[in-house]
C-alpha positions as CSV (number, residue, x, y, z in Angstrom):
1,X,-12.6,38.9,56.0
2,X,-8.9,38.1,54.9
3,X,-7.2,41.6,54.3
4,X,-6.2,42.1,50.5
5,X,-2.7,41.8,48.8
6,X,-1.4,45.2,47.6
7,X,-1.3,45.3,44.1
8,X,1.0,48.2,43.0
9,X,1.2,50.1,39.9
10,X,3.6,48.3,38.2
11,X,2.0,45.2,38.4
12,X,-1.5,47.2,37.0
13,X,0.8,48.3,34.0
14,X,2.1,44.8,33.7
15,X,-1.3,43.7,33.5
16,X,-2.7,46.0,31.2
17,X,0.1,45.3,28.9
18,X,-0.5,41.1,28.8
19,X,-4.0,42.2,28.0
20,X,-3.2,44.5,24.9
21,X,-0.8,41.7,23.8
22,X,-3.8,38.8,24.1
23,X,-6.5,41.0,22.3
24,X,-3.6,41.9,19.6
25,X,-3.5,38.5,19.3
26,X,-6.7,37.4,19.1
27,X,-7.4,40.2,16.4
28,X,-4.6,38.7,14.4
29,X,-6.6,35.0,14.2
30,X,-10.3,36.9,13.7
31,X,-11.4,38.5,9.8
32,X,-8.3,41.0,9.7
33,X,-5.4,38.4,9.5
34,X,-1.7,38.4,9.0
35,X,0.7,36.7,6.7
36,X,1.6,33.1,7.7
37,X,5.2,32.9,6.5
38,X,7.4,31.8,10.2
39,X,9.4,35.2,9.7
40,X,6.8,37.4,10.1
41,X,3.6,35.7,11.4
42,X,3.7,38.5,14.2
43,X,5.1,41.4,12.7
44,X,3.2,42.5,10.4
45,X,-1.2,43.4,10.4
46,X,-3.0,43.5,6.6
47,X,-6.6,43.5,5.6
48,X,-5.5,41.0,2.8
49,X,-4.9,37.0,3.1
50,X,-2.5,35.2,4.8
51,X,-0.2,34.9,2.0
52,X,0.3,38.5,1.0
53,X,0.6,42.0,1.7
54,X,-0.6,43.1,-2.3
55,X,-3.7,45.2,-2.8
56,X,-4.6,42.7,-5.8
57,X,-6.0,39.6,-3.7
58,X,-8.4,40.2,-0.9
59,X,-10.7,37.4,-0.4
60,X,-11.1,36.9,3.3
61,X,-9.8,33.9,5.1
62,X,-11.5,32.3,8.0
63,X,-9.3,30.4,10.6
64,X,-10.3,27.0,12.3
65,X,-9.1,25.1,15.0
66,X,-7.7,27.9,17.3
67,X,-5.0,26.4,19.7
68,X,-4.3,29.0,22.9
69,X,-1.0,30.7,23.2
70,X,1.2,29.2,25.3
71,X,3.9,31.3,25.4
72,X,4.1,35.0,27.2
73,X,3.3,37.9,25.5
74,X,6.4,39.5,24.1
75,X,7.8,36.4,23.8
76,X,9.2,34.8,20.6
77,X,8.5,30.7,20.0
78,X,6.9,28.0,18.6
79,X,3.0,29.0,17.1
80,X,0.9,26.5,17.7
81,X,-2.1,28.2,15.3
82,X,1.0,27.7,12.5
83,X,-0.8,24.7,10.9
84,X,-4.7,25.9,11.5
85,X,-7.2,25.0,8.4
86,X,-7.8,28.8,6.6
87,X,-10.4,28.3,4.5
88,X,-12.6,31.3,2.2
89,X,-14.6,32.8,4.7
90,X,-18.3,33.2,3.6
91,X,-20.2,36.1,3.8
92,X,-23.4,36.7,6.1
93,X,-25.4,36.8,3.5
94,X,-24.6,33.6,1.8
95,X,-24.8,32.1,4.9
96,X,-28.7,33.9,6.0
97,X,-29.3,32.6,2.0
98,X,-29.0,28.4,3.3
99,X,-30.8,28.8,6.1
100,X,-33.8,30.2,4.0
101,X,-33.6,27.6,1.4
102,X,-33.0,25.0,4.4
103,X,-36.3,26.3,5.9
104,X,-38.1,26.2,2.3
105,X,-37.0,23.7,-0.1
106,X,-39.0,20.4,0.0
107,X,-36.4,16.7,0.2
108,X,-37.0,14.8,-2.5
109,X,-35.5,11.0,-3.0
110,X,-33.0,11.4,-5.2
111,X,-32.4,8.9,-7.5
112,X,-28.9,6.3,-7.1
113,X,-28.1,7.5,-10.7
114,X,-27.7,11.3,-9.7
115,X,-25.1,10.1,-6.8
116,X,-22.9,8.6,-9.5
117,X,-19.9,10.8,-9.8
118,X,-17.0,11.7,-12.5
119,X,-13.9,12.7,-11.6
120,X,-14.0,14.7,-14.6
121,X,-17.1,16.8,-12.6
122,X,-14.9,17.5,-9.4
123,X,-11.1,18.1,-11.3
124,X,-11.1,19.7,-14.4
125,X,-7.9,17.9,-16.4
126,X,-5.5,20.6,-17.2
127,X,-7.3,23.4,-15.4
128,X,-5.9,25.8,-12.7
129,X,-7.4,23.8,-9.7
130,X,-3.8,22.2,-9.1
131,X,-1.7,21.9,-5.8
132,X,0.8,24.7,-5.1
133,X,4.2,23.5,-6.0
134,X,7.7,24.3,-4.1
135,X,9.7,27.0,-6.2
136,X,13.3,26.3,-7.5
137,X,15.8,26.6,-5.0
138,X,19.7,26.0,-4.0
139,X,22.0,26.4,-0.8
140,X,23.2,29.7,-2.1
141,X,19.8,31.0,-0.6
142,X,18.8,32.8,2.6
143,X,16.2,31.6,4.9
144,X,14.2,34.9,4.2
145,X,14.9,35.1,0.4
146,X,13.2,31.3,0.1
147,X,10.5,32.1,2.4
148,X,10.1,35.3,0.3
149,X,9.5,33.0,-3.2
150,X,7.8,30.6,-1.7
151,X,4.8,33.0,-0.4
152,X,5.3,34.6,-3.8
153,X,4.6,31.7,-5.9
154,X,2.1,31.0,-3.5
155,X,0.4,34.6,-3.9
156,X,0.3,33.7,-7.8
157,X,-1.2,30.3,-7.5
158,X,-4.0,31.4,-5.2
159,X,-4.7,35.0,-7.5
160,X,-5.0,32.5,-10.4
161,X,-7.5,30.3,-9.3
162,X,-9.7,33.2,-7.7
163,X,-9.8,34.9,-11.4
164,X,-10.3,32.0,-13.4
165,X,-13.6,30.6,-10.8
166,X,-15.7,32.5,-8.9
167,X,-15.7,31.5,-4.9
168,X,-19.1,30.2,-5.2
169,X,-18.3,27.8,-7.6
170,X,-15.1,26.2,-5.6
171,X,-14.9,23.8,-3.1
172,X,-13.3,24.8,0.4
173,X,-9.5,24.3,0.1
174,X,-6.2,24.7,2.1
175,X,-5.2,28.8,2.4
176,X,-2.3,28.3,4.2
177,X,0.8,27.4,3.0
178,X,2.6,26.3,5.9
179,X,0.5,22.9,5.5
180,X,1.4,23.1,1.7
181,X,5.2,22.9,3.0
182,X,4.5,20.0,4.8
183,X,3.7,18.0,1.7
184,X,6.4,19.4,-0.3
185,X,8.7,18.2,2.1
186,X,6.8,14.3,2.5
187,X,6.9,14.2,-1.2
188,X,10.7,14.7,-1.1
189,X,11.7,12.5,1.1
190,X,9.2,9.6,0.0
191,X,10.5,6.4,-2.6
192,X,6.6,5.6,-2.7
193,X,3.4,8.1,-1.9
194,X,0.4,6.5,-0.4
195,X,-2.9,8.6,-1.4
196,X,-5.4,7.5,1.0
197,X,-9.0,8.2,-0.4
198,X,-12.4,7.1,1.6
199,X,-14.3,4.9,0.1
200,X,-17.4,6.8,0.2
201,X,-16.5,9.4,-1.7
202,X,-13.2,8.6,-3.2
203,X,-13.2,11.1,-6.3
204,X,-13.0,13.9,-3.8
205,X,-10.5,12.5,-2.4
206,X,-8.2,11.9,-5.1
207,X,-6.3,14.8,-6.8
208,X,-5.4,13.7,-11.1
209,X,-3.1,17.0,-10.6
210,X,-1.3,15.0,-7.7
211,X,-1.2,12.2,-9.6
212,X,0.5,13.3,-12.6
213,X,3.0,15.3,-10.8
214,X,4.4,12.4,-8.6
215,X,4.5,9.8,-12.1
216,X,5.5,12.4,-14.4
217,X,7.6,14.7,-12.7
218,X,8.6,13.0,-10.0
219,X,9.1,9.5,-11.7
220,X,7.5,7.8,-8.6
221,X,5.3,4.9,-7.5
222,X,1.5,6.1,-6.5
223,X,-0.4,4.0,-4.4
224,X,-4.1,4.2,-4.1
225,X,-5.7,3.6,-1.1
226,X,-8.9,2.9,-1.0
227,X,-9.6,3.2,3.1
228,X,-12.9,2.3,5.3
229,X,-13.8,-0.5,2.8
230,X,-16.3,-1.6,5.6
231,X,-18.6,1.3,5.0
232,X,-19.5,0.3,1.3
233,X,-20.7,-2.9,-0.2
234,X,-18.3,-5.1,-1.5
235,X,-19.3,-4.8,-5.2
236,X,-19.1,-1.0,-4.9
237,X,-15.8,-1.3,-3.7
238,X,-14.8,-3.7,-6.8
239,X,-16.5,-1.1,-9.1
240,X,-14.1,1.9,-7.2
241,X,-11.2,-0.5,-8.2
242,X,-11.7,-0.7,-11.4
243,X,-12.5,2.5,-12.0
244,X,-9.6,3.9,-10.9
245,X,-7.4,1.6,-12.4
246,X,-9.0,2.1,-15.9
247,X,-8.7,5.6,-15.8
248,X,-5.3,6.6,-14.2
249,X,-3.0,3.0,-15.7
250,X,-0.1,3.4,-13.4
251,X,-1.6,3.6,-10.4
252,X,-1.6,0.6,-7.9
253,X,-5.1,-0.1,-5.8
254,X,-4.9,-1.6,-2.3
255,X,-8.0,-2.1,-0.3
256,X,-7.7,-1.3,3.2
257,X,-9.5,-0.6,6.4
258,X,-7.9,-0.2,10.3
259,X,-10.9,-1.8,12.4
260,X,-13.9,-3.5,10.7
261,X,-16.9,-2.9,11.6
262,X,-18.6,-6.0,13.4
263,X,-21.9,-6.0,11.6
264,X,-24.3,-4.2,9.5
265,X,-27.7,-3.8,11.4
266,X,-29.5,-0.5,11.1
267,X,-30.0,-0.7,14.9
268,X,-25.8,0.5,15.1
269,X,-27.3,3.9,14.0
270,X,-28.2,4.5,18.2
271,X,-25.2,2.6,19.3
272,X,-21.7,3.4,20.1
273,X,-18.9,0.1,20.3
274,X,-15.9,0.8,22.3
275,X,-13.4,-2.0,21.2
276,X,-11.5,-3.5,24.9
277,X,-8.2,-4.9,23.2
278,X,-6.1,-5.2,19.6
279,X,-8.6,-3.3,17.7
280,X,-5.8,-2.2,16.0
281,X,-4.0,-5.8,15.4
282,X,-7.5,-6.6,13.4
283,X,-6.6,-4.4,10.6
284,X,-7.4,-5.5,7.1
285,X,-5.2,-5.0,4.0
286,X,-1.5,-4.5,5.3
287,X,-0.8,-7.7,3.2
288,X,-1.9,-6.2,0.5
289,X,-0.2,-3.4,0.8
290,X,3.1,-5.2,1.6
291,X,2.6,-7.3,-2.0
292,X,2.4,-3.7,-3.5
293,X,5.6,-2.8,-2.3
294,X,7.6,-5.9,-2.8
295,X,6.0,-5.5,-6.8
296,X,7.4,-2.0,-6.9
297,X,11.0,-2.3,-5.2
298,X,11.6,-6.0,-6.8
299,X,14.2,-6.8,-4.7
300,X,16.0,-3.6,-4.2
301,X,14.9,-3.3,-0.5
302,X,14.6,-6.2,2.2
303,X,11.2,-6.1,3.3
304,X,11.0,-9.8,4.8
305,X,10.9,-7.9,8.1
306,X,7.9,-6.3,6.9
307,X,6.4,-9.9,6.4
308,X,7.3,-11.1,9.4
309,X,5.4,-8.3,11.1
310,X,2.5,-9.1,9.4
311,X,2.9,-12.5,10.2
312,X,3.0,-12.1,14.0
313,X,-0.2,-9.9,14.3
314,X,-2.0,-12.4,12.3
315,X,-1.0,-15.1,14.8
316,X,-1.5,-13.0,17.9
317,X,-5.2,-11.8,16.5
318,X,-6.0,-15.6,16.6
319,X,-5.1,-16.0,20.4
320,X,-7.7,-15.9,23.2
321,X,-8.0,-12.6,24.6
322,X,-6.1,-13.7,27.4
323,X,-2.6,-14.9,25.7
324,X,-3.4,-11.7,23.3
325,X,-2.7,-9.4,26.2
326,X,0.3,-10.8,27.3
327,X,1.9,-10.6,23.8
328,X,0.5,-7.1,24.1
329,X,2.9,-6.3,26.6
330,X,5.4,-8.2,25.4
331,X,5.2,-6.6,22.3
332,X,5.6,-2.7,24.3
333,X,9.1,-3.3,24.6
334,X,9.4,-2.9,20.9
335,X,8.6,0.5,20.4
336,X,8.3,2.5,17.4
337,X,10.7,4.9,16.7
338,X,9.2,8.1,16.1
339,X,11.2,11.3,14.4
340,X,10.3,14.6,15.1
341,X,11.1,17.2,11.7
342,X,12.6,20.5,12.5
343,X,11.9,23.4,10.7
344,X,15.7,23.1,9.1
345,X,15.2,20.2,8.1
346,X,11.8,21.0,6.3
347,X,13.6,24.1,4.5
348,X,16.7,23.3,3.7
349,X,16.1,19.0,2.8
350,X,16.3,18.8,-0.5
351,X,14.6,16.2,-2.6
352,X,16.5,13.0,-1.7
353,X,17.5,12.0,-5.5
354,X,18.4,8.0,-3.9
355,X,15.9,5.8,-3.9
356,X,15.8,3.4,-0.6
357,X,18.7,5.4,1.0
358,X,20.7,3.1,3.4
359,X,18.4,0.0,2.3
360,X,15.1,1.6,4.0
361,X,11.8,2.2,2.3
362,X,10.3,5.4,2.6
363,X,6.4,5.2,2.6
364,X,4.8,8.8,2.4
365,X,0.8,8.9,3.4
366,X,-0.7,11.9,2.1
367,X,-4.4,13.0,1.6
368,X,-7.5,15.1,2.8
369,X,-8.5,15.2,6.7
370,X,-10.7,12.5,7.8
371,X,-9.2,9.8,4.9
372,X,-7.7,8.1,8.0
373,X,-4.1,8.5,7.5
374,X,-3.0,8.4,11.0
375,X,-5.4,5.4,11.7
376,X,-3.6,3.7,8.6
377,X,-0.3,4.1,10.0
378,X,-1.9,2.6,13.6
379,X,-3.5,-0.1,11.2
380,X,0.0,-1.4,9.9
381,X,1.9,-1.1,13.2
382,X,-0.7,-3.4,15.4
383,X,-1.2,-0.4,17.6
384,X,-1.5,3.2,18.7
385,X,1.6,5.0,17.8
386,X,-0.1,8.2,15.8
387,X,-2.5,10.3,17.9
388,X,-6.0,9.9,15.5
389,X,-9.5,12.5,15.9
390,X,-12.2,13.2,14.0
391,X,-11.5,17.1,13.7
392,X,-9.9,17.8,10.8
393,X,-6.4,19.4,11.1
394,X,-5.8,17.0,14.1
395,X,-2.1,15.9,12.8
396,X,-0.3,19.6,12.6
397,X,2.9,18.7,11.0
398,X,4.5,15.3,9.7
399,X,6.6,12.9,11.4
400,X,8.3,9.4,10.6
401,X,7.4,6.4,12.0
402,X,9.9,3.1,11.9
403,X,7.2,0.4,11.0
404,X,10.8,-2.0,10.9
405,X,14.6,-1.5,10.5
406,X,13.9,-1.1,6.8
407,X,10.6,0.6,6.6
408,X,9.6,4.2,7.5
409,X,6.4,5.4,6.9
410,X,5.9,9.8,7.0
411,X,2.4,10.9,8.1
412,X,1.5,14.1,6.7
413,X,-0.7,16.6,7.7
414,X,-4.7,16.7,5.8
415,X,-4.6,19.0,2.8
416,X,-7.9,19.9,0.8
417,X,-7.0,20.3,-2.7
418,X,-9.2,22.6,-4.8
419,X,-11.7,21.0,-6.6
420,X,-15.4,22.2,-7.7
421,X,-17.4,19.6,-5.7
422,X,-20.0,21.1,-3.9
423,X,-19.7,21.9,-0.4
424,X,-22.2,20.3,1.3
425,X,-20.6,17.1,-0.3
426,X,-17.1,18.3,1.5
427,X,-18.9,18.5,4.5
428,X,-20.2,15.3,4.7
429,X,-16.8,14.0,4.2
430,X,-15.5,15.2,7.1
431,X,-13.1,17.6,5.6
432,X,-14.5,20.7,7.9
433,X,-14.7,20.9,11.4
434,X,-18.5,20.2,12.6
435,X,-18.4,22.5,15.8
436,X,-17.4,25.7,13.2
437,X,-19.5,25.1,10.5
438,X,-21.9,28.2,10.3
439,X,-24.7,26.6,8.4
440,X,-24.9,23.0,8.8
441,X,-29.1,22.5,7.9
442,X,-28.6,22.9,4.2
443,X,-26.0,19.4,4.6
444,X,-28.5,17.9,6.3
445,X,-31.0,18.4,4.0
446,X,-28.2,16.8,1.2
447,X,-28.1,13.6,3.4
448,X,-31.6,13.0,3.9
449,X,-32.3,13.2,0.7
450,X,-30.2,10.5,-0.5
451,X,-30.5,8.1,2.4
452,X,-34.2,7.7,4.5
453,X,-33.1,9.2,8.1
454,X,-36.7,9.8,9.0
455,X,-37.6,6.2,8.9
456,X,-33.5,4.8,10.4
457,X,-34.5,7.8,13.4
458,X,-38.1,7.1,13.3
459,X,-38.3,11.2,12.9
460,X,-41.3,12.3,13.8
461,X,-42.7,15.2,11.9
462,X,-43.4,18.2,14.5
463,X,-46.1,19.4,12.2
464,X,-48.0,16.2,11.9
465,X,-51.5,15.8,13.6
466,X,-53.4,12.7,14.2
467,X,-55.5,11.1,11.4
468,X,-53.6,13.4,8.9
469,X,-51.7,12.8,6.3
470,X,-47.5,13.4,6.7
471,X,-46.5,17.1,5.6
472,X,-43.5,17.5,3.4
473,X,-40.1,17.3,5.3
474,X,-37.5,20.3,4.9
475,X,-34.0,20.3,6.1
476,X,-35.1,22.2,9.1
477,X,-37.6,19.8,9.8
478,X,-35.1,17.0,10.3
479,X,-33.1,18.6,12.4
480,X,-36.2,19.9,14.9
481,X,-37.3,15.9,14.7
482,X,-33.9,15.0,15.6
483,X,-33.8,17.9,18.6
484,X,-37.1,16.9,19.9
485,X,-36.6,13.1,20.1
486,X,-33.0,13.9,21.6
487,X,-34.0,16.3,24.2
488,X,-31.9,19.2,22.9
489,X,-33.4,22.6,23.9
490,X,-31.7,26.0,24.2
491,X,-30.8,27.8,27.2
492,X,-33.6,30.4,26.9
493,X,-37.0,29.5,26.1
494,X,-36.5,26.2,26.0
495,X,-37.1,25.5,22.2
496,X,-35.9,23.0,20.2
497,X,-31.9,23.3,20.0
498,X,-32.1,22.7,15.8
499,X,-28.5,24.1,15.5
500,X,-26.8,21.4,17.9
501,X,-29.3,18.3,16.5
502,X,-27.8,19.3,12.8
503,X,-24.5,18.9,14.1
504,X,-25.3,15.5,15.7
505,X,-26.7,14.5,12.4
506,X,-23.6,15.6,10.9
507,X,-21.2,13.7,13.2
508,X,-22.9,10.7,12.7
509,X,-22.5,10.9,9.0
510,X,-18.9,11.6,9.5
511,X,-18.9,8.9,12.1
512,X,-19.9,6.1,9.3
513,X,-23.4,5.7,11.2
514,X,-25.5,6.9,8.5
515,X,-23.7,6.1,5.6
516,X,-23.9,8.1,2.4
517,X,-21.6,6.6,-0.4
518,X,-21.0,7.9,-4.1
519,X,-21.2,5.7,-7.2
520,X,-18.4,5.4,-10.1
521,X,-20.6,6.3,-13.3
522,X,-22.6,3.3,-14.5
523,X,-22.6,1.7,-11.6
524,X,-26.4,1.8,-11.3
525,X,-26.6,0.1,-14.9
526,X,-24.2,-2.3,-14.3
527,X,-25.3,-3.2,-10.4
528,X,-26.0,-6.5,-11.7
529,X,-22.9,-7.2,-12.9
530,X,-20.6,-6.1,-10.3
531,X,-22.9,-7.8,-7.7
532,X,-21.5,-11.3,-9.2
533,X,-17.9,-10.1,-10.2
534,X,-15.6,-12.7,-9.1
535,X,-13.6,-10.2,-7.1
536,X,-17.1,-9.4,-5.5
537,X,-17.3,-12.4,-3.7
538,X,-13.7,-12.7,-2.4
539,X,-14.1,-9.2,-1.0
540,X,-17.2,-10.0,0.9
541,X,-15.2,-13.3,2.2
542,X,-12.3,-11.0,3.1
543,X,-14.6,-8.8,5.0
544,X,-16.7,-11.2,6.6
545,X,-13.1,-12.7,7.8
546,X,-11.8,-9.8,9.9
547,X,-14.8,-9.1,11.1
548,X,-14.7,-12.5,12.8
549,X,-10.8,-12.3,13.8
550,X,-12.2,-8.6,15.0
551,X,-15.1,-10.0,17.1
552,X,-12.6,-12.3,18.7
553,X,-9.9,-10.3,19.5
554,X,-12.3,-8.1,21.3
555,X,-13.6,-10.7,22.8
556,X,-17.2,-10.0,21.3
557,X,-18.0,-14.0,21.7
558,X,-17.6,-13.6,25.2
559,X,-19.8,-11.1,25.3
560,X,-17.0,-8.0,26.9
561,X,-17.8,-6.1,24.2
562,X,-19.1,-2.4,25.6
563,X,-22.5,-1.3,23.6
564,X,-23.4,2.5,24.6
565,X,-26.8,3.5,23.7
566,X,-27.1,7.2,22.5
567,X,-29.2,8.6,24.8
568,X,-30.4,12.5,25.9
569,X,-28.6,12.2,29.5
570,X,-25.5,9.8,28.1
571,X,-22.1,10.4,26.8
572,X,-23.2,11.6,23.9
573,X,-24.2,15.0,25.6
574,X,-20.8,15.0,27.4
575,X,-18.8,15.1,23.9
576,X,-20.7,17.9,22.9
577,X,-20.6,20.2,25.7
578,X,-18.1,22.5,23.7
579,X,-19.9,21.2,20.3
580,X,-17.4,18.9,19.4
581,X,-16.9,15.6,19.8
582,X,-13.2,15.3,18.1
583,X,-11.2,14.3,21.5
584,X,-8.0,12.6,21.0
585,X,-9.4,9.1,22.3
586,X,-11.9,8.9,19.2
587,X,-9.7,6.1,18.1
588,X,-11.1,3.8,20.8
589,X,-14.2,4.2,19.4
590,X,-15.5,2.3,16.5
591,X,-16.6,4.7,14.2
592,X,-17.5,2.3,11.3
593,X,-20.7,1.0,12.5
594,X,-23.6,2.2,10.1
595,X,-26.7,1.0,7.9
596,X,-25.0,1.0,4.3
597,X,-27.4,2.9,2.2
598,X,-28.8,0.7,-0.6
599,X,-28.4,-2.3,1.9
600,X,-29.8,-4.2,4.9
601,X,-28.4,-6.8,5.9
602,X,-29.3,-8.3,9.4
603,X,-26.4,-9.9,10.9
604,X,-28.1,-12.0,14.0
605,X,-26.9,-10.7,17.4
606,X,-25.1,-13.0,19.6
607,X,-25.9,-12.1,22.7
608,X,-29.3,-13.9,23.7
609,X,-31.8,-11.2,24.8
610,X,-31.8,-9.7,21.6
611,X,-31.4,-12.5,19.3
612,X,-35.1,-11.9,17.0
613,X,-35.7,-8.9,18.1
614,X,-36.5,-5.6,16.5
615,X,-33.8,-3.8,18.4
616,X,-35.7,-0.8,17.2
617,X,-38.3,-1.5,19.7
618,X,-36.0,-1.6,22.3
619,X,-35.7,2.3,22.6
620,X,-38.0,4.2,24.2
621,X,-39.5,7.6,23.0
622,X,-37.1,9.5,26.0
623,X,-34.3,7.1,25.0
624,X,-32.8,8.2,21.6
């Protein structure tokens, strides 16, 4: 036996110290937190939020997405927990409350009227669910005495909304005002803001407090993204369109999604499609977003560069797979020049009051996580440039990207405005992160009662006997279907893991694989209608389109396309080892691949073996 290494008493008080400092640390980021201004973010311990150190505001802030500490204790340096989502923590006993009702309450269908959805219901017009705006400043200023009204002004906003509504009734939204600064600062330095909005629940999405401070007080250009347009039938998109531009007049609407989904078969539910090459090239509405532009500058800005660009990927997503990748690497030569903001240049930039400084466009994408800003951005260059995930919180600060000479596009960080939709509906949208959510039976219980999982799953019920009639499904009962058929059991006992199969339900809603999607109101009544709009049809062409130019450029026709069943022992179980699936490569996934509720279409497979098939039939009890 090797003799040991002395270890002397200066290295054991050395030790003991970098402990202290870690579990200082980690006490800092549990239920007693500190205030999240960059001068004292480790100074200073309170039992309050992270914006203030006044007795009159004390509702408790959970922290997600915990990065470690990189740097040594003692040491002063970059945070990398600056930009973490704080949301309203929820008590134990709201929580113990869910997962009683989850246990209880019998799903019912519920009708397509009820999923029809106001923006009036979500954002109150002229109430106090606003967005936090950046105080008056000058250059006279100190670092400390700006910091100092900003967390002020901050304090106020938050105090205000917590004693007009009670926490129950609010949605989750943004505590922490370092991501606040980080739109102030896109806003600023932007001559048009993109809000990107998912098209299966857009009126969450969109703020009306946003949008009047950017075309009143800001006298700028709005454009309205309406993103994923793959995951929702054309006419619903249409009836979005209009919607949006009846009700807010000076908006501008562009349709858009980065990779198409290839087709719409409810057998894509149990399969995964990694995309080989160009998924990115495939993108659809960056000419429409271009013809935005060019109506909004009229001439002030030279965006034939722009055109060009768009031009080129269009030709290049026409070429065999073959010349495609050597344009590909061609095409790495021209790199995208990326800037990285410092935090001078975030506190002291004031609001650029020239529009197209030095002849360049300024494009500013802001909206809530999971919209697919980053994927946008990827979308309109032809390829990855901006590091995409499903977590939300993924991008931590903004950065500028040079899409061409004259046009920069800024990529802000997700920000969850405050609203009064309900929760589960947040989480469906992707805005929280799956692996920390607490209680996630009661949101699956919301999705399965709006779209059939038991029959897309083929769910047994684990209380049904032969001969017998069906019992009623709960929310608990899904997920203990879903664990069964998946193989999920706990480490002791070996029951049915009912936590993890909620969470795989919930990523798959997320993912776009079962596919839950709001209504404008009247849409139900007027179905009819916007099934034959004119536009309707030219939107289904448009889709139908890329997803040909998308099959091709992966080479889908010549049969390299990579199909992944989910199964118990498969990658699947890999992802979520840590219970979470968000890794950075989630962008070479395809995550649009779903059974559109209210729809079945079955697009015929072109790969022989399973051309009139039920590809249902095809799995096995032990192989979903």
């Amino acid at each position: 036996m090797p003799r040991k290494r002395p270890f002397s008493a200066k290295q054991k008080k050395k030790q003991l110290q970098d402990k202290r400092e870690r579990k200082r640390q980690g006490f800092q980021d549990g239920v007693r937190s500190s205030s999240n201004s960059r001068s004292g973010s480790h100074d200073r311990h309170e039992d309050h939020t992270d914006t203030s150190d006044s007795e009159s505001f004390s509702v408790q802030v959970r922290k997600l997405n915990q990065q470690p500490q990189v740097r040594k204790p003692g040491e002063h340096g970059y945070d990398p927990n600056r930009y973490r989502l704080h949301f309203e923590r929820e008590s134990r006993e709201e929580v113990e409350r869910r997962k009683k009702i989850a246990r209880e309450k019998i799903l019912e269908p519920v009708p397509e009227t009820e999923m029809e959805v106001d923006i009036e219901d979500v954002y109150r017009t002229g109430s106090v669910l606003d967005f936090p705006k950046r105080p008056p400043w000058n250059y006279q200023m100190t670092k400390e005495q700006l910091l100092a009204r900003e967390e002020k002004c901050f304090r106020e906003y938050l105090d205000n909304i917590y004693s007009t509504f009670q926490p129950n009734q609010l949605s989750y939204f943004e505590h922490n005002l370092e991501t606040w600064r980080q739109l102030w600062r896109v806003l600023e330095m932007s001559d048009i803001v993109l809000l990107i909005t998912d098209i299966r629940h857009p009126v969450i999405n969109f703020s009306p407090a946003l949008y009047d401070f950017v075309t009143k007080q800001m006298k700028e250009n709005l454009i309205l993204v309406l993103n994923k347009i793959d995951l929702a039938p054309p006419s619903m998109v249409v009836a979005w369109k209009h919607y949006f531009k009846s009700r807010f007049p000076e908006v501008h609407v562009v349709c858009f999604t980065s990779y198409p989904q290839q087709d719409q078969d409810p057998s894509t539910v149990f399969k995964k499609r990694r995309k080989r090459r160009k998924g990115w090239s495939t993108a659809m509405g960056p000419d429409q977003l271009l013809s935005a532009c060019e109506n909004i500058t009229a001439g002030r800005v030279d965006l034939s560069s722009w055109k060009e660009k768009i031009e080129r990927d269009a030709a290049s997503g026409r070429l065999p797979l073959e010349d495609s990748e050597e344009e590909e690497e061609d095409d790495e030569g021209a790199a995208v020049l990326v800037e990285h903001q410092t935090d001078v240049a975030m506190e002291f930039g004031g609001p650029s009051q020239e529009l197209y400084k030095d002849g360049i466009l300024t494009v500013g994408c802001v909206g809530f996580p999971n919209v697919g800003k980053s994927s946008l951005i990827n979308g309109l260059v032809g390829r990855k440039v901006v590091s995409v995930s499903r977590t939300p919180g993924h991008t931590k600060y903004f950065q500028t990207y040079f899409l061409t000479p004259t046009v920069k596009l800024c990529d802000c960080p997700g920000l969850i405005f405050p609203s009064l939709v309900d929760r589960k509906q947040q989480i469906l949208a992707g805005i929280y992160p799956i692996s920390q959510i607490q209680e996630p039976y009661t949101p699956v219980g919301y999705l399965a009662s709006r779209i059939p999982i038991q029959a897309l799953l083929k769910l047994q019920h684990p209380d049904a006997e032969p001969g017998k009639l069906e019992p009623p499904w709960c929310a608990w009962d899904v997920c203990e279907a879903w664990a069964e058929k998946r193989g999920y059991k706990t480490a002791k006992g070996a029951r049915n893991d009912v936590y993890r199969a909620a969470n795989s339900l919930l990523r798959l809603a997320v993912d776009g694989r079962l596919c839950v999607c709001m209504r404008p109101p009247g849409y139900t009544a007027r179905k009819a209608m916007w099934e034959h709009h004119p536009e309707t049809a030219e939107m289904a062409a448009l889709q139908e389109a890329h997803r040909h130019n998308g099959k091709r450029s992966s080479g889908e026709e010549e049969g390299e396309e990579e199909e992944d069943e989910i199964s118990s022992s498969g990658e699947e179980e890999d992802e979520e080892k840590d219970r979470d699936a968000d890794e950075e490569g989630d962008e070479e996934e395809e995550p649009h691949s779903t059974h559109k509720s209210g729809t079945s279409q079955s697009v015929p497979s072109r790969k022989s073996k399973f051309a009139g098939r039920n590809l249902f039939a095809l799995l096995g009890e032990d192989e979903c």
